[in-house]
KETIZA-400311 format. One record per residue: residue number from 1; residue in three letters; x, y, z of N, C-alpha, C in turn. Coordinates in Angstrom, 3 decimals. Layout:
// residues N
resi: NUM | resn: ALA | n_east: X | n_north: Y | n_up: Z | ca_east: X | ca_north: Y | ca_up: Z | c_east: X | c_north: Y | c_up: Z
...
// end
This chain:
// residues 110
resi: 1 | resn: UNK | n_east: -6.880 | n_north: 17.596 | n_up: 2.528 | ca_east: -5.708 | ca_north: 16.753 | ca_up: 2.613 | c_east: -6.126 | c_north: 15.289 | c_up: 2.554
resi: 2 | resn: UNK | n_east: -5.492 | n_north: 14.901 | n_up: 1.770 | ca_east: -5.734 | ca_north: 12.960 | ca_up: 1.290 | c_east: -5.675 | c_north: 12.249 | c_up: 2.355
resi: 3 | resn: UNK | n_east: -5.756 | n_north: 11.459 | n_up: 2.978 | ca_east: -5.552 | ca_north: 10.433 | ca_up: 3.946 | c_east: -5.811 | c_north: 9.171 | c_up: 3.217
resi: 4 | resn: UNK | n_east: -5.007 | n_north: 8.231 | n_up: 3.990 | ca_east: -4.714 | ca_north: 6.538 | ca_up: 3.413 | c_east: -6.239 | c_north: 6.298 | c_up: 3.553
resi: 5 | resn: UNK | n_east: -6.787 | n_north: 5.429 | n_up: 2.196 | ca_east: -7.848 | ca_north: 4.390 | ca_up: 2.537 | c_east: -7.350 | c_north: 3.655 | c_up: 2.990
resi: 6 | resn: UNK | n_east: -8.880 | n_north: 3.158 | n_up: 3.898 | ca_east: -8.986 | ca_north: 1.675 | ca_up: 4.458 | c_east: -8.974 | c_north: 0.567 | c_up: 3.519
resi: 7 | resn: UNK | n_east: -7.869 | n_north: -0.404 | n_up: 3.176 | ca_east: -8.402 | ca_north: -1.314 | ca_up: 2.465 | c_east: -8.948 | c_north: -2.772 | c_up: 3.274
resi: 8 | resn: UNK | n_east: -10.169 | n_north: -3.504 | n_up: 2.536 | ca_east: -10.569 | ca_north: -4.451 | ca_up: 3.715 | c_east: -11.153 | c_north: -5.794 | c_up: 2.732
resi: 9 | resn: UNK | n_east: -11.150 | n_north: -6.584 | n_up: 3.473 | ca_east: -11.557 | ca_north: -8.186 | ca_up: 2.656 | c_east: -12.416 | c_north: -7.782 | c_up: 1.864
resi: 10 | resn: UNK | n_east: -13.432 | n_north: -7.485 | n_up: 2.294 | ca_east: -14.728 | ca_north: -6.812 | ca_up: 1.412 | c_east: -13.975 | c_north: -6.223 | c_up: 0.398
resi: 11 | resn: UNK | n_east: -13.325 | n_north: -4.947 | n_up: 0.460 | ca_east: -13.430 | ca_north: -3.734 | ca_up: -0.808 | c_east: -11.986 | c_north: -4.035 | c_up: -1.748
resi: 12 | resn: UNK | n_east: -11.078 | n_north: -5.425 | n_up: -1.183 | ca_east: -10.289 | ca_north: -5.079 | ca_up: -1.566 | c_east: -10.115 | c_north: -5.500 | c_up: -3.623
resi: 13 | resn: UNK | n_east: -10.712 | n_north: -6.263 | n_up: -3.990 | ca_east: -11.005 | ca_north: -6.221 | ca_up: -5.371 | c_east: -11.443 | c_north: -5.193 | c_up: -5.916
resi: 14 | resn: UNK | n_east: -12.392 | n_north: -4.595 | n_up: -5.479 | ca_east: -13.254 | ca_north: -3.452 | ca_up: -5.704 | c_east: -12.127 | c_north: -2.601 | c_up: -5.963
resi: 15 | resn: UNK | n_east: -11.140 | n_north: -1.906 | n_up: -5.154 | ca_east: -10.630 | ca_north: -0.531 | ca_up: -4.319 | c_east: -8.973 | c_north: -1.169 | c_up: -5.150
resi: 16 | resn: UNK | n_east: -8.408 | n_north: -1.991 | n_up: -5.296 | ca_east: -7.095 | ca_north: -2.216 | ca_up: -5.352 | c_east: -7.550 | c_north: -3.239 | c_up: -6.614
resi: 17 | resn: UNK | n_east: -7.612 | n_north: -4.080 | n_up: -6.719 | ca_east: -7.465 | ca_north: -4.962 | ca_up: -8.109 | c_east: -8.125 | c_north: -4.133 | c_up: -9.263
resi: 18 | resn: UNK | n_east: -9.227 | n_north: -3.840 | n_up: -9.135 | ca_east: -10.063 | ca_north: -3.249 | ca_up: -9.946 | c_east: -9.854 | c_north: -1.804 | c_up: -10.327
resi: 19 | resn: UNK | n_east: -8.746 | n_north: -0.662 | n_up: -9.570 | ca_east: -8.427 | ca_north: 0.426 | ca_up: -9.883 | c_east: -7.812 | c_north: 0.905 | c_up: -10.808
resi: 20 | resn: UNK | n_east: -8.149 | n_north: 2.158 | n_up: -11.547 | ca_east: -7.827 | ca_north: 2.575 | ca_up: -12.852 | c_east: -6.363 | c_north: 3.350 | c_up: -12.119
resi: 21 | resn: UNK | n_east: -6.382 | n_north: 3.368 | n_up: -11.209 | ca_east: -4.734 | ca_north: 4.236 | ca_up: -11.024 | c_east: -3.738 | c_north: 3.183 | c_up: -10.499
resi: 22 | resn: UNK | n_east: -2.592 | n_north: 3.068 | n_up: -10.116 | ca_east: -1.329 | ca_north: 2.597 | ca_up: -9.368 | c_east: -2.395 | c_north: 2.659 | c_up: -8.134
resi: 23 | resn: UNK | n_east: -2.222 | n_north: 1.344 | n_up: -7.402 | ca_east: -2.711 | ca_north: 1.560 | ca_up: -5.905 | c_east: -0.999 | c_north: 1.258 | c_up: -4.870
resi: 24 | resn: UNK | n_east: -1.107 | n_north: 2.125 | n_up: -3.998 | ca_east: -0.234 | ca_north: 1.347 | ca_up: -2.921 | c_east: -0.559 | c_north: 0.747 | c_up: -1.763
resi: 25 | resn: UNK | n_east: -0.415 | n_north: -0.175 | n_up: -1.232 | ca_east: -0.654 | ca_north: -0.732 | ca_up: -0.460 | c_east: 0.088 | c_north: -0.979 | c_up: 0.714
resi: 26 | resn: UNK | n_east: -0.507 | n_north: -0.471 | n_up: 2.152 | ca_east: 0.410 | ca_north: -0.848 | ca_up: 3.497 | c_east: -0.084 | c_north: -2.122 | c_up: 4.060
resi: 27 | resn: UNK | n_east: 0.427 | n_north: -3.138 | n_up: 3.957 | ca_east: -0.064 | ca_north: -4.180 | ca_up: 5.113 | c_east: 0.679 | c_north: -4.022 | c_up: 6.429
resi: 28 | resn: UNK | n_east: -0.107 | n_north: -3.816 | n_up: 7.414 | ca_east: 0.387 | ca_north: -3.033 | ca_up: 8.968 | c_east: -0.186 | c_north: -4.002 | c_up: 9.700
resi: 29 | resn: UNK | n_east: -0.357 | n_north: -3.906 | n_up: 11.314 | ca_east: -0.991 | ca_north: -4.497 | ca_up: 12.146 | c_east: -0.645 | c_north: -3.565 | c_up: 13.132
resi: 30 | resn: UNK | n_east: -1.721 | n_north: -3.317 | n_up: 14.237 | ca_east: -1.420 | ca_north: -2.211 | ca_up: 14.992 | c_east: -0.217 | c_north: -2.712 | c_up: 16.562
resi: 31 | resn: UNK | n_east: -0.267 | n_north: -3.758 | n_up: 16.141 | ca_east: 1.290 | ca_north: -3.974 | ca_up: 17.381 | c_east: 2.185 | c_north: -3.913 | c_up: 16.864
resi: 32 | resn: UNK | n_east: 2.310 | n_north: -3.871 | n_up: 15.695 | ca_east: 4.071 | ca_north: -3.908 | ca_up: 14.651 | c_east: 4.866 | c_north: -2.388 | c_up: 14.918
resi: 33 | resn: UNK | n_east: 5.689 | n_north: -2.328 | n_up: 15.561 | ca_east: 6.571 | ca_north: -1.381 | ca_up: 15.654 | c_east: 7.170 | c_north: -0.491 | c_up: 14.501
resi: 34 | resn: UNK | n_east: 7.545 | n_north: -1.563 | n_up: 13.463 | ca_east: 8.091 | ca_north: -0.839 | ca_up: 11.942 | c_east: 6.917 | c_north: -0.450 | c_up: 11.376
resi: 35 | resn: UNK | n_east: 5.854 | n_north: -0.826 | n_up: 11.341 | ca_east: 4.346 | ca_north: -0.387 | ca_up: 10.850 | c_east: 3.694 | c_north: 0.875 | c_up: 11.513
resi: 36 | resn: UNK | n_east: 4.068 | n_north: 1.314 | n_up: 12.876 | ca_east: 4.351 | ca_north: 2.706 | ca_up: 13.028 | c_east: 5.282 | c_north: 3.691 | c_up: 12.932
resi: 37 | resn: UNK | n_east: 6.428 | n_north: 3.252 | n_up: 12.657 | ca_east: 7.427 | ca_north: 4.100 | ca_up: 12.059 | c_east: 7.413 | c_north: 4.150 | c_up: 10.025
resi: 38 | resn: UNK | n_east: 6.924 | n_north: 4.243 | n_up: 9.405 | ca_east: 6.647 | ca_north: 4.146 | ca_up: 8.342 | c_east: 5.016 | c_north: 4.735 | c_up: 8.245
resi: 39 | resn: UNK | n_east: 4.081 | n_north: 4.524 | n_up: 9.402 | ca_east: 2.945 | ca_north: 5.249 | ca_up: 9.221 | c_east: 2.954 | c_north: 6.553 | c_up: 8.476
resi: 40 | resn: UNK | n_east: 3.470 | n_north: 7.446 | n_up: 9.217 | ca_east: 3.463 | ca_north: 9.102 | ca_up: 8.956 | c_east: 4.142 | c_north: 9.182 | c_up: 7.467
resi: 41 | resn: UNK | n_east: 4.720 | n_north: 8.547 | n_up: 6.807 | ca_east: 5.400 | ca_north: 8.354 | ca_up: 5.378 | c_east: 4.159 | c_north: 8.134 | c_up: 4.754
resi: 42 | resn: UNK | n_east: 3.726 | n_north: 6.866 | n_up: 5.438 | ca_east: 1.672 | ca_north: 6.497 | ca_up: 4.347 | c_east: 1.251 | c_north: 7.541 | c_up: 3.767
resi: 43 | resn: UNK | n_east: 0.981 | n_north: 8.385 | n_up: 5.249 | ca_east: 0.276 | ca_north: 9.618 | ca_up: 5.304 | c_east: 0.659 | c_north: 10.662 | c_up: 4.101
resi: 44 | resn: UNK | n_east: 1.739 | n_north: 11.237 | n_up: 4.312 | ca_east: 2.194 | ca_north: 12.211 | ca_up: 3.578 | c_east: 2.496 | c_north: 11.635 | c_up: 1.853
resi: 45 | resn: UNK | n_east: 2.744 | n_north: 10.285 | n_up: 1.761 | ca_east: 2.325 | ca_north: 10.064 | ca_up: 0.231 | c_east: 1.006 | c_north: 10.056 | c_up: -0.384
resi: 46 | resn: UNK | n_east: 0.136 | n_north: 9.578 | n_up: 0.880 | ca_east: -1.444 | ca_north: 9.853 | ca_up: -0.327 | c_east: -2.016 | c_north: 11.274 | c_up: -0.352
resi: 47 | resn: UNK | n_east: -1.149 | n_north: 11.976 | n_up: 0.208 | ca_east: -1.232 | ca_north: 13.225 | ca_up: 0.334 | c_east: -0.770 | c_north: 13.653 | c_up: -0.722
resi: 48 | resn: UNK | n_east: 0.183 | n_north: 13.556 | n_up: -0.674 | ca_east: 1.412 | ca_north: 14.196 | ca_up: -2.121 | c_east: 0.969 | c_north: 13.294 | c_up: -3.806
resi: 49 | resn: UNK | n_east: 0.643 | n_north: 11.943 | n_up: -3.549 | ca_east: 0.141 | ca_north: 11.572 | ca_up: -4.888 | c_east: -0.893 | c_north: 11.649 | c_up: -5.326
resi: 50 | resn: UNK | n_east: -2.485 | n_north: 12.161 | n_up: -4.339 | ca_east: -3.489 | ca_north: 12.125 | ca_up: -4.219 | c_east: -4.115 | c_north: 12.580 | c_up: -6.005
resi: 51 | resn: UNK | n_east: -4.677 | n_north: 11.952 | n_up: -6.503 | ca_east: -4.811 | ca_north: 11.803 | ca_up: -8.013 | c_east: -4.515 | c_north: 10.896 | c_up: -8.771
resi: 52 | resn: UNK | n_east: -3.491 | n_north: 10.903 | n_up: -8.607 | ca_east: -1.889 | ca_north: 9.597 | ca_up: -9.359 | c_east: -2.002 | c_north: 8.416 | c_up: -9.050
resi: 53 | resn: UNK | n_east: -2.052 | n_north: 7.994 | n_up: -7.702 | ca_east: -1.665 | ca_north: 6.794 | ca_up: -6.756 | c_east: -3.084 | c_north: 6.859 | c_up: -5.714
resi: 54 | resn: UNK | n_east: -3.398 | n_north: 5.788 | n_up: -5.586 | ca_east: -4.324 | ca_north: 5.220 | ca_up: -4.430 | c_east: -3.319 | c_north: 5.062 | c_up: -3.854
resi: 55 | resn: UNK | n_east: -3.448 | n_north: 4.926 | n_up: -2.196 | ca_east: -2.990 | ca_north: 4.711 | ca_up: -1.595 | c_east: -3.981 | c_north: 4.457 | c_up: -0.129
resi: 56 | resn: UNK | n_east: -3.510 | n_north: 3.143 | n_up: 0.192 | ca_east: -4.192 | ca_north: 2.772 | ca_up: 1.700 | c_east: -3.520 | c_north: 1.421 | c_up: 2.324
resi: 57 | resn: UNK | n_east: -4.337 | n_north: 0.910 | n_up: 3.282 | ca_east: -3.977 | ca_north: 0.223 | ca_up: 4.024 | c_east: -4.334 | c_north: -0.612 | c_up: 4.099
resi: 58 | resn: UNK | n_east: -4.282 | n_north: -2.072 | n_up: 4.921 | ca_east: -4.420 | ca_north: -3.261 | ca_up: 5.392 | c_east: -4.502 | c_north: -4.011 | c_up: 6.546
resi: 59 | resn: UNK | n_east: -5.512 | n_north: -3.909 | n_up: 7.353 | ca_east: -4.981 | ca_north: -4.376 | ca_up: 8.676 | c_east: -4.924 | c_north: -5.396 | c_up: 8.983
resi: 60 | resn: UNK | n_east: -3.892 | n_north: -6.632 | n_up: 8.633 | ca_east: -4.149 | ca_north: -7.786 | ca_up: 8.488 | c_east: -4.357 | c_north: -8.317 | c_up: 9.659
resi: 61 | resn: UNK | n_east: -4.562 | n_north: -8.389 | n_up: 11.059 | ca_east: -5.441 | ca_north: -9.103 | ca_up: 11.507 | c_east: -7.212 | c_north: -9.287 | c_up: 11.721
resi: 62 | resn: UNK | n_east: -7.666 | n_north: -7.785 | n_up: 11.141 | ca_east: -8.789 | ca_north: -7.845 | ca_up: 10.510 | c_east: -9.195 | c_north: -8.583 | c_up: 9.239
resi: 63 | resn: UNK | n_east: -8.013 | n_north: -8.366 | n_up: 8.413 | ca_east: -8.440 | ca_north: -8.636 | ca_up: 6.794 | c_east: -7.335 | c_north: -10.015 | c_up: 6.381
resi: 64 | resn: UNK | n_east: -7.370 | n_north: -10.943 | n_up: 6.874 | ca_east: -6.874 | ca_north: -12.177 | ca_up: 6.328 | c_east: -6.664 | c_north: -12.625 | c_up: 5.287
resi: 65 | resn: UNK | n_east: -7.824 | n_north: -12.533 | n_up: 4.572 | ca_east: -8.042 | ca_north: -12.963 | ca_up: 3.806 | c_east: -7.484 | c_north: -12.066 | c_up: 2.375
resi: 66 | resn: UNK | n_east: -6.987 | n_north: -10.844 | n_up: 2.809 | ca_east: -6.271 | ca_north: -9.989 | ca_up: 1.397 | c_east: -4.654 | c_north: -10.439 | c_up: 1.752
resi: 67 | resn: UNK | n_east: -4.618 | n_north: -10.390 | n_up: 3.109 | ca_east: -3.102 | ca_north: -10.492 | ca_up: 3.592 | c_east: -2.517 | c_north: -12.027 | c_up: 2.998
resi: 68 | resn: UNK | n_east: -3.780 | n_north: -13.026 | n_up: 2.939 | ca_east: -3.231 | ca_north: -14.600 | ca_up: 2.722 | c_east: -3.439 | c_north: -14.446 | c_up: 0.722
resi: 69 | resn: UNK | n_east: -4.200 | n_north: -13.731 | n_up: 0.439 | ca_east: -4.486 | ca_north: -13.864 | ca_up: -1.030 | c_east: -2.892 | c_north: -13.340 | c_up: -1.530
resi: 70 | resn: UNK | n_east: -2.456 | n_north: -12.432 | n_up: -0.856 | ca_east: -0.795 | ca_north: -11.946 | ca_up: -1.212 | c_east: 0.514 | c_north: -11.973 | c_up: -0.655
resi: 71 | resn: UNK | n_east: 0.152 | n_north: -13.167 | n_up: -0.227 | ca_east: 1.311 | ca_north: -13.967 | ca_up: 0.744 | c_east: 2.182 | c_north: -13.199 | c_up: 1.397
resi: 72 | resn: UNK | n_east: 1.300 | n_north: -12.308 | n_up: 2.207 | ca_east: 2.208 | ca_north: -11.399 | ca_up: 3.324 | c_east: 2.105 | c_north: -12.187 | c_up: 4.778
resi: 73 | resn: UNK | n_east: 3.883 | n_north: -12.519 | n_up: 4.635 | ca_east: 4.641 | ca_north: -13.071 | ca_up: 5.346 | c_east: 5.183 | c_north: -12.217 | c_up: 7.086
resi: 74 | resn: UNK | n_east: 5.293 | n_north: -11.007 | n_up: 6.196 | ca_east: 6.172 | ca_north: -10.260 | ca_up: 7.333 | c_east: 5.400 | c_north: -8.327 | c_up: 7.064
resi: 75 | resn: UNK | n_east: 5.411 | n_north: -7.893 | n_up: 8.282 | ca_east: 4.652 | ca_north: -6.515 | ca_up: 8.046 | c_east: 5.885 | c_north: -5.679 | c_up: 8.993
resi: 76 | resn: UNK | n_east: 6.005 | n_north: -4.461 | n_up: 8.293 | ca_east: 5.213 | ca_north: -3.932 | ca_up: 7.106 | c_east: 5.979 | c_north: -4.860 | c_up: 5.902
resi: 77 | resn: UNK | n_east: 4.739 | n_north: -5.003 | n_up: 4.892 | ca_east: 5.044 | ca_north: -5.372 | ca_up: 3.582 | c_east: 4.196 | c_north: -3.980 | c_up: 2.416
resi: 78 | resn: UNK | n_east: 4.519 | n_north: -3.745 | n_up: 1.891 | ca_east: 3.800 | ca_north: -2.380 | ca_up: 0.860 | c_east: 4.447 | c_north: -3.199 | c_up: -0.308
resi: 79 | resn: UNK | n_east: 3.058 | n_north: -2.857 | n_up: -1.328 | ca_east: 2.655 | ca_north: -3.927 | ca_up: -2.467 | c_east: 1.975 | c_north: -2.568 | c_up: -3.301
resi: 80 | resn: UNK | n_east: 2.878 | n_north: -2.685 | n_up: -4.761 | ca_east: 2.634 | ca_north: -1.301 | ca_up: -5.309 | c_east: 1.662 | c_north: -2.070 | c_up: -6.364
resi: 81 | resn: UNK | n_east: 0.109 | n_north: -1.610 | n_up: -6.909 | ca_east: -0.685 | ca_north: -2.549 | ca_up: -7.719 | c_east: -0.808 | c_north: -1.750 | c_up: -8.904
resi: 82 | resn: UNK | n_east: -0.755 | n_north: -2.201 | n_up: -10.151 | ca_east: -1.023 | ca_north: -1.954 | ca_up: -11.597 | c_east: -2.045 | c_north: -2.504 | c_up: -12.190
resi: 83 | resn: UNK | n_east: -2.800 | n_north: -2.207 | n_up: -12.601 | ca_east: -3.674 | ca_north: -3.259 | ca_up: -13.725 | c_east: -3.998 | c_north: -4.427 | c_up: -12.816
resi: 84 | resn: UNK | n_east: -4.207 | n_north: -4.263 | n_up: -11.516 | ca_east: -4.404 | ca_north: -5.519 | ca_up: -10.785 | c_east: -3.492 | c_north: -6.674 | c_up: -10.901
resi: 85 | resn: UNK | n_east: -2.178 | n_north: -5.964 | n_up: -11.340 | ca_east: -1.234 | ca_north: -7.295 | ca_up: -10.470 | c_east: -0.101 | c_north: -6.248 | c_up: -9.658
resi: 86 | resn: UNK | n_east: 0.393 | n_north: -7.176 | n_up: -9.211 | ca_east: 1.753 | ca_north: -6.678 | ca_up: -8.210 | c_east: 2.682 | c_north: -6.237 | c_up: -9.574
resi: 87 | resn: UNK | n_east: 3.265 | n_north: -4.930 | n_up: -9.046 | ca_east: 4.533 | ca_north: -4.221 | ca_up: -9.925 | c_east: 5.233 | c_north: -4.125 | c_up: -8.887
resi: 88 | resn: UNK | n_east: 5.216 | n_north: -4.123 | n_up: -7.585 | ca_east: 6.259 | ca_north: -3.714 | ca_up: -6.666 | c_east: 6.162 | c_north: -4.464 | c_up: -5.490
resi: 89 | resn: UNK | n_east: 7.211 | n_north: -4.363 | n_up: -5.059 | ca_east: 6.794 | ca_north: -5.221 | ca_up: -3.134 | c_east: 8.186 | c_north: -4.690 | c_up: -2.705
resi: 90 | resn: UNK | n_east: 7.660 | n_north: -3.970 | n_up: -1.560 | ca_east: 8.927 | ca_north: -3.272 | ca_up: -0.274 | c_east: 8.641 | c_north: -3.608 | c_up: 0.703
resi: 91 | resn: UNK | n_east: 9.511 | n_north: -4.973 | n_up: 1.306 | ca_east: 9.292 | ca_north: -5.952 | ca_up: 2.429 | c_east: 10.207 | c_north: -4.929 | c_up: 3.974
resi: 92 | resn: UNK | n_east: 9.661 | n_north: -4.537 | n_up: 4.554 | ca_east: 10.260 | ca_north: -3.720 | ca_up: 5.972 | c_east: 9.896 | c_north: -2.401 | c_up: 5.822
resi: 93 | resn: UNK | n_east: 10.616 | n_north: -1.647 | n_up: 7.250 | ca_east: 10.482 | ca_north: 0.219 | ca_up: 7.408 | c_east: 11.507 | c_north: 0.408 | c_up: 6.189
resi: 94 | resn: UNK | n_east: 10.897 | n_north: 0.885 | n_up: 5.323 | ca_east: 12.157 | ca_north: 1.956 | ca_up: 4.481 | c_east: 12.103 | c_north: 2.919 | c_up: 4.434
resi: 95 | resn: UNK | n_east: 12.690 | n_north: 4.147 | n_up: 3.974 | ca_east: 12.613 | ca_north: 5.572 | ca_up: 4.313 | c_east: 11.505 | c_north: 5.833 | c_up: 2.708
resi: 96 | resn: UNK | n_east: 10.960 | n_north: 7.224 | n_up: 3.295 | ca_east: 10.092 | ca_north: 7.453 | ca_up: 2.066 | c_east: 10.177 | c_north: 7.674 | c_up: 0.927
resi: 97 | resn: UNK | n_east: 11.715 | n_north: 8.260 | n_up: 0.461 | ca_east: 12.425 | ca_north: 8.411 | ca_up: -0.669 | c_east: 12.395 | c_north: 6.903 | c_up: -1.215
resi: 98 | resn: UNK | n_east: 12.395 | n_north: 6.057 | n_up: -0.725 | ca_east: 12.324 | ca_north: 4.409 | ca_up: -1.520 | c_east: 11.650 | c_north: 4.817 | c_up: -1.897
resi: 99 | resn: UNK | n_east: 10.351 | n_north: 4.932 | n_up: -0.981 | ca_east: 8.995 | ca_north: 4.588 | ca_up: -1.985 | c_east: 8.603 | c_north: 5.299 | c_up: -2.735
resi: 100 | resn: UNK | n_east: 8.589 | n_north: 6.703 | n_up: -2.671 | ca_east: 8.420 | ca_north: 7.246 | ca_up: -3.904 | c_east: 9.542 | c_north: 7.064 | c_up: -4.866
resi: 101 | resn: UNK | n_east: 10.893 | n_north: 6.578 | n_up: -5.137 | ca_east: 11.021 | ca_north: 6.354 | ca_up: -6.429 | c_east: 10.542 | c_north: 5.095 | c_up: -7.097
resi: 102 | resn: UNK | n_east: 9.872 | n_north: 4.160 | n_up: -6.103 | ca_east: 9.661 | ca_north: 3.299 | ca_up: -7.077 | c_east: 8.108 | c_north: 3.635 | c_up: -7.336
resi: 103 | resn: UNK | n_east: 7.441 | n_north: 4.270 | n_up: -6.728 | ca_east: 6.105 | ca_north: 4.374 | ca_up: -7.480 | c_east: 6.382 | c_north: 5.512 | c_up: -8.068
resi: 104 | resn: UNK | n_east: 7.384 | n_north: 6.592 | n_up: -8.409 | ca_east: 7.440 | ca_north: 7.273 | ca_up: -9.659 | c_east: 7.960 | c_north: 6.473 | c_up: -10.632
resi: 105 | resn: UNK | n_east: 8.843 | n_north: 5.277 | n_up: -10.340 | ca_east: 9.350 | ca_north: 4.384 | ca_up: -11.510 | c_east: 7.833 | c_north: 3.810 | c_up: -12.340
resi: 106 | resn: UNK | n_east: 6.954 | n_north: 3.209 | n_up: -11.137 | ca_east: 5.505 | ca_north: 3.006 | ca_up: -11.745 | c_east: 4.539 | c_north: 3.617 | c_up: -12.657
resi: 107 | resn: UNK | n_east: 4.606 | n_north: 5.171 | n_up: -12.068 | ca_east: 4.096 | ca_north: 6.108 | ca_up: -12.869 | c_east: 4.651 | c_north: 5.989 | c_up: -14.276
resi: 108 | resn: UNK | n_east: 5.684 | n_north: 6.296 | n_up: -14.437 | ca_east: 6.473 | ca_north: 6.885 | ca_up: -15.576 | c_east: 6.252 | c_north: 5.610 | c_up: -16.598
resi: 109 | resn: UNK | n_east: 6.285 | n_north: 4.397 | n_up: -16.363 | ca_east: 6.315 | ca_north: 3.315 | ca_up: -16.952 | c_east: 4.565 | c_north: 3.346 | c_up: -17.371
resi: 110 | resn: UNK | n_east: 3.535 | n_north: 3.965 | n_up: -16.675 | ca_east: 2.435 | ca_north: 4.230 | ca_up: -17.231 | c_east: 1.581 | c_north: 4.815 | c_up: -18.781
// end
């Protein structure tokens, strides 16, 4: 079973700009309330896209420096990546049906 990567200052060019698939991206922080209600959704999408979609995380008070490179303002923010730019941005908790249609909108447009 897939589980979210860690994404981190270090890997994040490497792991997300530089990836041959759709990456998704959670920027969380572990006191954010909506950033644990949306967790278990993370989960079960890199599960379910595991192949298709990267999928991981951000802990922006560890990783600053990815969180300030993509002007995340407010968490949760999830930042859907293509070809190393932004195709998507879902600013708050949304239910998981958002997000997978817009990263099947991503896919399909692939």
């Amino acid at each position: 079973m897939a589980k979210p990567l860690e994404f981190t200052d270090a890997n994040f060019e490497e792991e997300v700009l530089k990836s041959d698939k759709p990456v998704l991206v959670d920027f969380w922080a572990e006191w954010c309330g909506p950033c644990k209600i949306i967790a278990p959704a993370i989960e079960e999408l890199a599960n379910e896209y595991e192949g298709k979609v990267k999928v991981g995380k951000v802990d922006v008070d560890s990783n600053m420096q990815a969180a300030g490179a993509n002007n995340i303002r407010s968490i949760p923010t999830l930042l859907i990546f293509k070809d190393g730019q932004v195709a998507d941005m879902i600013i708050g908790a949304v239910p998981k049906n958002e997000i997978k249609s817009r990263l099947d909108r991503i896919l399909q447009a692939a």
